[in-house]
One Martini backbone bead per residue (centre of mass of N, CA, C, O) as a GRO file, in nm:
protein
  345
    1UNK     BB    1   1.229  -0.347   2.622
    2UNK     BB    2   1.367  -0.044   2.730
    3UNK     BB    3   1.254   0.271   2.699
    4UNK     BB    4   1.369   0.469   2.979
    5UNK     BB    5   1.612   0.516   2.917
    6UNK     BB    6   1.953   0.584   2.731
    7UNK     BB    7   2.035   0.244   2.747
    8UNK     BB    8   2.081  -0.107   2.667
    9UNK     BB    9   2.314  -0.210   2.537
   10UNK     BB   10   2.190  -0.456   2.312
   11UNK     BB   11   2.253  -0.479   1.970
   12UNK     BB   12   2.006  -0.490   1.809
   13UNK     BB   13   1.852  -0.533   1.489
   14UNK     BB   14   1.736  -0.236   1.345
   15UNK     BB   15   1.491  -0.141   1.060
   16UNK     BB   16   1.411   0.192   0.912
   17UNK     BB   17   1.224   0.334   0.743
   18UNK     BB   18   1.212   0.632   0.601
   19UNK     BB   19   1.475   0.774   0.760
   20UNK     BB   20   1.513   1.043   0.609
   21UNK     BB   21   1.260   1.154   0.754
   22UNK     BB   22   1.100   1.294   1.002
   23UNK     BB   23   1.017   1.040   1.164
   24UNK     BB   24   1.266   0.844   1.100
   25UNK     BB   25   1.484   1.013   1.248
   26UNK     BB   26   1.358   1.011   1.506
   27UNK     BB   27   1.406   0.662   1.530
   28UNK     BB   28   1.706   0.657   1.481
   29UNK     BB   29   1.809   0.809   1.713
   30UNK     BB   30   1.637   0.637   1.964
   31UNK     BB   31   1.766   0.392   1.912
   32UNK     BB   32   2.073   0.483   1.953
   33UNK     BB   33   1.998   0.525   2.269
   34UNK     BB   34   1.912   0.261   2.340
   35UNK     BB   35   2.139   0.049   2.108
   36UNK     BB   36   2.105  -0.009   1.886
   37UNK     BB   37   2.177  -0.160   1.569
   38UNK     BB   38   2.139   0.054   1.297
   39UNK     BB   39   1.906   0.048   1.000
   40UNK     BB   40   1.872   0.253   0.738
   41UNK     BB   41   1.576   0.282   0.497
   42UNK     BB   42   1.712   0.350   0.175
   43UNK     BB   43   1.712   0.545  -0.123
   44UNK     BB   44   1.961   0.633  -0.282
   45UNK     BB   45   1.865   0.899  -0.311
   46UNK     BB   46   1.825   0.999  -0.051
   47UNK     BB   47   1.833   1.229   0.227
   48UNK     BB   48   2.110   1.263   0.503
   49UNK     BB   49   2.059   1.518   0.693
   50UNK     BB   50   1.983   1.365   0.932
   51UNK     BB   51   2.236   1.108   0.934
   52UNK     BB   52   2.516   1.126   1.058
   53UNK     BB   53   2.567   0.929   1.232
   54UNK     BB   54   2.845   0.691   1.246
   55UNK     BB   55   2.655   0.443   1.367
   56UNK     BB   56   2.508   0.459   1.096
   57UNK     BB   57   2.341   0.222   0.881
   58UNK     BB   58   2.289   0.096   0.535
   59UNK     BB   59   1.973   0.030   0.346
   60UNK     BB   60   1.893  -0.069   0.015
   61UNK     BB   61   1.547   0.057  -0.069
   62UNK     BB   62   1.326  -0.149  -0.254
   63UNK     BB   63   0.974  -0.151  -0.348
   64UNK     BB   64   0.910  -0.232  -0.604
   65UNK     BB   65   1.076  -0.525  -0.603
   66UNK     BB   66   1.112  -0.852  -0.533
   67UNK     BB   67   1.405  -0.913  -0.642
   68UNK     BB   68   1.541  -0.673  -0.505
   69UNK     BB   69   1.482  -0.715  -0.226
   70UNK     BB   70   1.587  -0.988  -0.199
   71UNK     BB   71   1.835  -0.976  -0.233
   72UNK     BB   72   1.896  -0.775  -0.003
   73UNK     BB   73   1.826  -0.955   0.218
   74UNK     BB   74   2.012  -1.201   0.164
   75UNK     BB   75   2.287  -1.021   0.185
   76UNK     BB   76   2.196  -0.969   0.485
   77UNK     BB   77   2.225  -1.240   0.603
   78UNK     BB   78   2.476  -1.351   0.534
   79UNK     BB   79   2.629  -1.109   0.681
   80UNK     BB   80   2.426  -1.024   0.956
   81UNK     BB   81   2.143  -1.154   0.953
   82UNK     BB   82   1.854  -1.030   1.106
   83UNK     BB   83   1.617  -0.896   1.261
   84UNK     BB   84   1.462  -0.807   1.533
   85UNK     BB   85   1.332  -0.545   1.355
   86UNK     BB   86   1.082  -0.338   1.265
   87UNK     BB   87   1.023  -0.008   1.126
   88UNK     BB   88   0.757   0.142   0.913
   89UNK     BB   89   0.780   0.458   0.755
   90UNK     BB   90   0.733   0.408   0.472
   91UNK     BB   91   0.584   0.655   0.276
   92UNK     BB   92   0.282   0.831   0.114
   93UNK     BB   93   0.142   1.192   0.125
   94UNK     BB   94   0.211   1.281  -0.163
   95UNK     BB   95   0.035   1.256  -0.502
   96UNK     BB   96  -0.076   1.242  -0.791
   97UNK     BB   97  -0.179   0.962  -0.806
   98UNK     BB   98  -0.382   0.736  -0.619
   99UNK     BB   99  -0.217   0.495  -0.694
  100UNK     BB  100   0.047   0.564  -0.582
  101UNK     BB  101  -0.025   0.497  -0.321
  102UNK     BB  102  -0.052   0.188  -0.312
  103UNK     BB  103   0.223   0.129  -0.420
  104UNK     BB  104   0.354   0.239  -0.188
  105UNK     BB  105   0.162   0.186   0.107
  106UNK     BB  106   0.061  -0.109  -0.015
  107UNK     BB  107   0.253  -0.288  -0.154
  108UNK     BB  108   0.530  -0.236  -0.035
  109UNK     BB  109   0.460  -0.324   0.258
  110UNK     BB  110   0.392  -0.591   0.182
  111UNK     BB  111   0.650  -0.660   0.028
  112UNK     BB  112   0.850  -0.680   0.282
  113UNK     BB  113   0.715  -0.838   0.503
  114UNK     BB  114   0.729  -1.093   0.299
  115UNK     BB  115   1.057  -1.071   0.256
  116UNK     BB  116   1.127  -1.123   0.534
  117UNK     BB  117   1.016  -1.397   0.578
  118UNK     BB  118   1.127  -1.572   0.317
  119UNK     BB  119   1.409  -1.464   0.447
  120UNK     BB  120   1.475  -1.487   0.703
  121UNK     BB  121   1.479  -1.137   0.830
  122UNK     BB  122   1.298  -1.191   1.080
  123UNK     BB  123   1.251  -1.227   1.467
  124UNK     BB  124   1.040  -1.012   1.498
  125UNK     BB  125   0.869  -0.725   1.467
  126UNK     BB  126   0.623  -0.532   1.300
  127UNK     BB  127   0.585  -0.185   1.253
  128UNK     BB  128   0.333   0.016   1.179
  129UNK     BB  129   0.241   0.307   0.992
  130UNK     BB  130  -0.066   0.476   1.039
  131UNK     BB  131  -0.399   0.641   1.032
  132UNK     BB  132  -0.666   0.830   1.128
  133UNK     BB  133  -0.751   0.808   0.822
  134UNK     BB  134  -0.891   0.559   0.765
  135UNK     BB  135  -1.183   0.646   0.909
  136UNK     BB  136  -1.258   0.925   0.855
  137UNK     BB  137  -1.581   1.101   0.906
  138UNK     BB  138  -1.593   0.957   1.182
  139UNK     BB  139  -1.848   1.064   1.435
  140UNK     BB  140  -1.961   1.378   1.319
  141UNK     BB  141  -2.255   1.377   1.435
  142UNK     BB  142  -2.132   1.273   1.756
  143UNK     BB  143  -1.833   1.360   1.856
  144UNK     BB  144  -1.708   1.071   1.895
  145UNK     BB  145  -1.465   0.879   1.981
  146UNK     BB  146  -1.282   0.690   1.749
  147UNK     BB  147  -1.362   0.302   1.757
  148UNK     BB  148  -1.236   0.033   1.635
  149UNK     BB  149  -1.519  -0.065   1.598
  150UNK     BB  150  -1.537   0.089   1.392
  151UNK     BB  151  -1.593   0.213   1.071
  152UNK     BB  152  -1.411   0.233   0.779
  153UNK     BB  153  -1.428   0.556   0.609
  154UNK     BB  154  -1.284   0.639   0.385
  155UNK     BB  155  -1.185   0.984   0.235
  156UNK     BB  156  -0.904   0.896   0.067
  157UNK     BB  157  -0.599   0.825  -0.106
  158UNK     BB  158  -0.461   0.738   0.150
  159UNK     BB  159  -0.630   0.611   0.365
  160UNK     BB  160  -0.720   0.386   0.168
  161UNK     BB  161  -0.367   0.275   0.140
  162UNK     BB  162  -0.368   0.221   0.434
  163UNK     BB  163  -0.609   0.015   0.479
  164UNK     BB  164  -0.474  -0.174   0.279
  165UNK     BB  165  -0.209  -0.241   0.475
  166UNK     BB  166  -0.396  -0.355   0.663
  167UNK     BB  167  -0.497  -0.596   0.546
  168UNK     BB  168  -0.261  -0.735   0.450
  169UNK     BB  169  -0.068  -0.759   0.702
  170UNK     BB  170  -0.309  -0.982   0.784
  171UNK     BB  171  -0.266  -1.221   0.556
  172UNK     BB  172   0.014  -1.265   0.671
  173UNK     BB  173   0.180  -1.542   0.749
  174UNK     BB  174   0.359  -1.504   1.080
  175UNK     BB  175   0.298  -1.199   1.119
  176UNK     BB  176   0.429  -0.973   1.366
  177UNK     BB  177   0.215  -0.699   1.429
  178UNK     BB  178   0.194  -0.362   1.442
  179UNK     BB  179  -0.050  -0.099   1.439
  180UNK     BB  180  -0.048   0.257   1.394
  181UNK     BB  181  -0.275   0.563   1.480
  182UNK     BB  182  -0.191   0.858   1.380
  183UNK     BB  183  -0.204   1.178   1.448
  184UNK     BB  184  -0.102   1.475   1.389
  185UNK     BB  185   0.257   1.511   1.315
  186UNK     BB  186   0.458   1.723   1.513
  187UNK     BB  187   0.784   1.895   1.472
  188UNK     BB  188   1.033   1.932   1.382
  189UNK     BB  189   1.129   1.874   1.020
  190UNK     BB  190   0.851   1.952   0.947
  191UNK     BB  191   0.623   2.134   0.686
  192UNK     BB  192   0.327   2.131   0.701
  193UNK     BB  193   0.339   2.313   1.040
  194UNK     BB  194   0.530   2.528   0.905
  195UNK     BB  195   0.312   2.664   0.689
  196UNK     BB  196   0.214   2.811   0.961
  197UNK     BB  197   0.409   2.989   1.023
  198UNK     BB  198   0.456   3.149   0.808
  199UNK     BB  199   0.205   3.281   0.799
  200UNK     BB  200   0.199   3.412   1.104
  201UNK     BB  201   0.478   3.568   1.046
  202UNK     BB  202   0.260   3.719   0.830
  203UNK     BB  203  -0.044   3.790   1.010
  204UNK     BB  204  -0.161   3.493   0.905
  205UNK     BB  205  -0.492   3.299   0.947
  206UNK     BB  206  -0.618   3.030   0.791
  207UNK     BB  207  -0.945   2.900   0.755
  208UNK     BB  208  -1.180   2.641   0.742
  209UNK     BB  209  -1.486   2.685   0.848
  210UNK     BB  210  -1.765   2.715   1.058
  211UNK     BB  211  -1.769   2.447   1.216
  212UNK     BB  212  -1.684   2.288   1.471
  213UNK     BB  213  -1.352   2.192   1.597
  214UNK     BB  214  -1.171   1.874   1.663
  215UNK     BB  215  -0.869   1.830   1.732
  216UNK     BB  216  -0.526   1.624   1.700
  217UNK     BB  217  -0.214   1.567   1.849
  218UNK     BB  218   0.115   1.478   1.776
  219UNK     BB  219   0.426   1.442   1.901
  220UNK     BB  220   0.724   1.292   1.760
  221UNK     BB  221   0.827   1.175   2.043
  222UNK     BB  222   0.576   1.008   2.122
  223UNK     BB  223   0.553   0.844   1.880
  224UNK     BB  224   0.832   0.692   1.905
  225UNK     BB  225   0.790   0.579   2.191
  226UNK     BB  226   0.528   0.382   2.104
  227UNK     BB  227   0.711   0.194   1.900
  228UNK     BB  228   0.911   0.095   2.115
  229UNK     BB  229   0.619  -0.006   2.291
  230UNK     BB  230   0.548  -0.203   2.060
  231UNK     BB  231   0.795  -0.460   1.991
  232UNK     BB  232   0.717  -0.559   2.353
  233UNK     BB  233   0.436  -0.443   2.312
  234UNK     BB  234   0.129  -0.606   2.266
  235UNK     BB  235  -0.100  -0.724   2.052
  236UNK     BB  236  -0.090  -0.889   1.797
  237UNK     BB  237  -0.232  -0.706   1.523
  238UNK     BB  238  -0.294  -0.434   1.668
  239UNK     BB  239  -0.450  -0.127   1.713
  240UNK     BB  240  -0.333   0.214   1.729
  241UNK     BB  241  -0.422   0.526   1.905
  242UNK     BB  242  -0.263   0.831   1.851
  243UNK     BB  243  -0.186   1.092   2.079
  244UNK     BB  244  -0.170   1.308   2.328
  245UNK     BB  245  -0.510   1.389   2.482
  246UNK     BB  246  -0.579   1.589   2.351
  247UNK     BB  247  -0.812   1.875   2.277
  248UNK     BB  248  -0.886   2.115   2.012
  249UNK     BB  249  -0.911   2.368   1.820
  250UNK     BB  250  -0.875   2.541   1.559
  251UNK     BB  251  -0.649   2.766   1.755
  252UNK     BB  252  -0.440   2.660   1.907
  253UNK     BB  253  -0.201   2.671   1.712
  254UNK     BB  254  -0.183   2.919   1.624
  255UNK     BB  255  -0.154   3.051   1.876
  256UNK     BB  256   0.073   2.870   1.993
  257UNK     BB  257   0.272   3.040   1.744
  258UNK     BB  258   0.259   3.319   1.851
  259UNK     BB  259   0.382   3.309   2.105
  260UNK     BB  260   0.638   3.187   2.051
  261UNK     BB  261   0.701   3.412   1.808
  262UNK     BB  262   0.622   3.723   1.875
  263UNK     BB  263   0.326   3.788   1.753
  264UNK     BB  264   0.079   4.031   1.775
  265UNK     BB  265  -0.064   4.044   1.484
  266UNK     BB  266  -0.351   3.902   1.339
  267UNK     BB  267  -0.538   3.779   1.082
  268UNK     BB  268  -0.836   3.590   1.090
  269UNK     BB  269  -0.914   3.364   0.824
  270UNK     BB  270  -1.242   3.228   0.773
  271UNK     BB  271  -1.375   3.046   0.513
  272UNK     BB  272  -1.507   2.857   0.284
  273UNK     BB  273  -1.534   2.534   0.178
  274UNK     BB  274  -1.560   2.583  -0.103
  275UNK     BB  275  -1.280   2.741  -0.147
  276UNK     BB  276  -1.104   2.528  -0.091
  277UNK     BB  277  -1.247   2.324  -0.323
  278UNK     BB  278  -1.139   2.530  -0.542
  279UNK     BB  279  -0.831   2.509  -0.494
  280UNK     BB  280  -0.749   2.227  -0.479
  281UNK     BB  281  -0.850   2.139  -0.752
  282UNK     BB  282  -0.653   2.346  -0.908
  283UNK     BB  283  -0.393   2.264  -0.819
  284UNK     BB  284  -0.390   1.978  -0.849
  285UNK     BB  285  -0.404   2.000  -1.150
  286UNK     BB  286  -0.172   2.178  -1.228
  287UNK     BB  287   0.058   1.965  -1.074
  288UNK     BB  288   0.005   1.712  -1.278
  289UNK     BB  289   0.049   1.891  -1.554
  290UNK     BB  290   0.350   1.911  -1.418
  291UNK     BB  291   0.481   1.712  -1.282
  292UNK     BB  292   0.353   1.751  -0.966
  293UNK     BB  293   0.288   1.837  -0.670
  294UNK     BB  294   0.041   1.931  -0.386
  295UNK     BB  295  -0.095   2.044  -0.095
  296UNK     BB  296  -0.311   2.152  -0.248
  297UNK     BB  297  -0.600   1.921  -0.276
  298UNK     BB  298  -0.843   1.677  -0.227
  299UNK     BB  299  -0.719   1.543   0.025
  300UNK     BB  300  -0.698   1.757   0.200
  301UNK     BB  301  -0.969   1.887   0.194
  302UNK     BB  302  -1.101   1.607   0.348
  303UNK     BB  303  -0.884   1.686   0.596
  304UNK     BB  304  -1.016   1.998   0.666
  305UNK     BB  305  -1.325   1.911   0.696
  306UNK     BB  306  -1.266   1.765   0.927
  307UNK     BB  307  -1.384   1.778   1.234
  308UNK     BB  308  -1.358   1.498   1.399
  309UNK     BB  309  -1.031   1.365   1.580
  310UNK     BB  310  -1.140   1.210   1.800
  311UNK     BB  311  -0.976   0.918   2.011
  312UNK     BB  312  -0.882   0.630   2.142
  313UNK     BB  313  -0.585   0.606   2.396
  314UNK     BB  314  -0.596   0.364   2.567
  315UNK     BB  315  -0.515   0.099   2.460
  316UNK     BB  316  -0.218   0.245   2.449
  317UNK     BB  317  -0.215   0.260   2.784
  318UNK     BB  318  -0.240  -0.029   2.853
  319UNK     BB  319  -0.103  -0.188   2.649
  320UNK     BB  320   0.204  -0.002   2.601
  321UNK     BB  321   0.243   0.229   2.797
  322UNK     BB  322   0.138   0.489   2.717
  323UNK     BB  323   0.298   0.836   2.748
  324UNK     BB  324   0.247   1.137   2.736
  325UNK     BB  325   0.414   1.420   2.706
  326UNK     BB  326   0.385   1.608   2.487
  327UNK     BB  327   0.197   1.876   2.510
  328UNK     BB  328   0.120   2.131   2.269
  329UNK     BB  329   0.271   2.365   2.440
  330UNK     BB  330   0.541   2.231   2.417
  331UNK     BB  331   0.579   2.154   2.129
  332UNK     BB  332   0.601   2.387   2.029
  333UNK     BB  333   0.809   2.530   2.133
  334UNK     BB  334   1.013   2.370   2.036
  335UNK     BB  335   0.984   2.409   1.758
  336UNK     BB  336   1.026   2.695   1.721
  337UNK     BB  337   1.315   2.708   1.842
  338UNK     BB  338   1.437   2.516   1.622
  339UNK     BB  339   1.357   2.694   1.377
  340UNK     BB  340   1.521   2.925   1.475
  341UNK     BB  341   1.796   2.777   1.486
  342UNK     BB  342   1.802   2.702   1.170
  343UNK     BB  343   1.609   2.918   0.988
  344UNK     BB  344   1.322   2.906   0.894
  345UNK     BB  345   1.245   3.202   1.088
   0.00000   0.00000   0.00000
């Protein structure tokens, strides 16, 4: 399959989980410029405020029950054969309970894949969407970039649950599969790295910790092009870390955030990490005992503090032909213009 085109009208069946959400509604619109006959996995509730497009069919995704999933595939294979492929983008990054992420993240992605095999509704490969969280603060006493060979010691209940779908995806015998390590993903309808355009807008940027840190972030078109140069290269099995290839301090996001906004003045406030300790705490239990999630818990605390996220992007640009496009300064731009032609700022 070439992705360099703007249609290959191959018209492979291709279902896309997630479908909804902000990475998600990006895979869907890219496979329609491709040509593919696109499958929207979603739950009856889920918002289809991104899903417009009336090429788009829809597939109604219960990954919670293997009886439901089991049928709901038997009736699409009846009726209209395999799927070519999958990629796998649905899953959970703000939970109340630690369990809650395995349930949805480790349980749920399981489950797909073998009911995929078993009812022999899967043709081609399974792309999973999996996170440069799973290896946790691996690296940051010597800053050296992230490497495959490194062991995994995440320190996160996403993390956690996340390496836990990669070890079952290999478990399962016959399943061609690529797994996808992303770090921080933004872009357009992304919602967690627009609160902090909020705050810009606002005069304020908020930071914390003393010592040095070193992000890496990945555009979302840039990610979307990976999946699907991953459907039909790469080697089965195999993972890959996905960033733009830049390196960037703690303030280069903010910075090109007020740039783009033209905001003259901001004041910059950096905390010590007990201070974040002490709100992520407190946030989180206040959410829990409302029966709501919130942004700031725990597992953001460890991934907030977490100095080093440089990872080696080698092996995906050798082996699936990855070549980012937007570089840090490009993607702001486009964010931010996105945001006010919405109206979100």
């Amino acid at each position: 399959m070439d992705t360099t085109g703007n249609s290959t009208k191959c018209k492979h069946k291709i279902l896309i989980t997630g479908a909804s959400g902000f990475i998600g509604s990006f895979l869907v619109e890219r496979a329609l410029e491709l040509g593919y006959e696109v499958w929207a996995g979603v739950r009856k509730t889920s918002s289809r405020r991104w899903l417009k497009d009336e090429r788009i069919r829809f597939f109604d995704l219960n990954l919670a029950s293997d009886e439901a999933l089991r049928q709901s595939l038997e009736a699409f294979r009846s009726e209209h054969g395999a799927f070519a492929h999958v990629i796998h983008a649905a899953g959970a990054t703000q939970c109340r309970r630690p369990e809650d992420f395995f349930r949805i993240n480790a349980d749920g992605t399981e489950r797909l894949a073998r009911m995929l095999l078993e009812t022999d509704t899967l043709e081609g490969r399974f792309v999973y969407f999996s996170s440069l969280s799973v290896y946790g603060p691996a690296r940051e006493a010597d800053g050296e970039p992230i490497q495959e060979t490194d062991t995994p010691v995440p320190d996160t209940a996403y993390g956690r649950s996340k390496q836990e779908a990669e070890r079952r995806l290999a478990a399962i015998d016959g399943l061609d599969y690529i797994l996808l390590r992303p770090t921080g993903v933004y872009g357009p309808r992304e919602k967690d790295y627009f609160l902090m355009a909020k705050s810009i807008k606002q005069h304020i940027d908020f930071s914390v910790g003393y010592k040095p840190q070193t992000i890496t972030f990945i555009y979302v078109r840039d990610l979307v092009e990976a999946a699907f140069l991953a459907l039909e290269r790469g080697e089965k099995g195999r993972a890959y870390f996905l960033t733009d290839g830049g390196e960037y301090n703690s303030r280069a996001f903010s910075d090109l955030l007020q740039r783009e906004m033209g905001v003259r003045r901001v004041l910059h406030i950096k905390a010590p990490l007990w201070i974040l300790r002490v709100a992520c705490f407190f946030s989180g239990n206040m959410a829990k005992l409302m029966g709501k999630t919130s942004t700031l818990n725990m597992d953001k605390y460890h991934i907030l503090c977490q100095r080093n996220w440089r990872c080696d992007i080698e092996p995906a640009c050798r082996e699936l032909g990855y070549k980012p496009e937007w570089q840090l300064e490009r993607g702001v731009a486009e964010a931010v213009a996105w945001y006010k032609e919405n109206k979100w700022l």
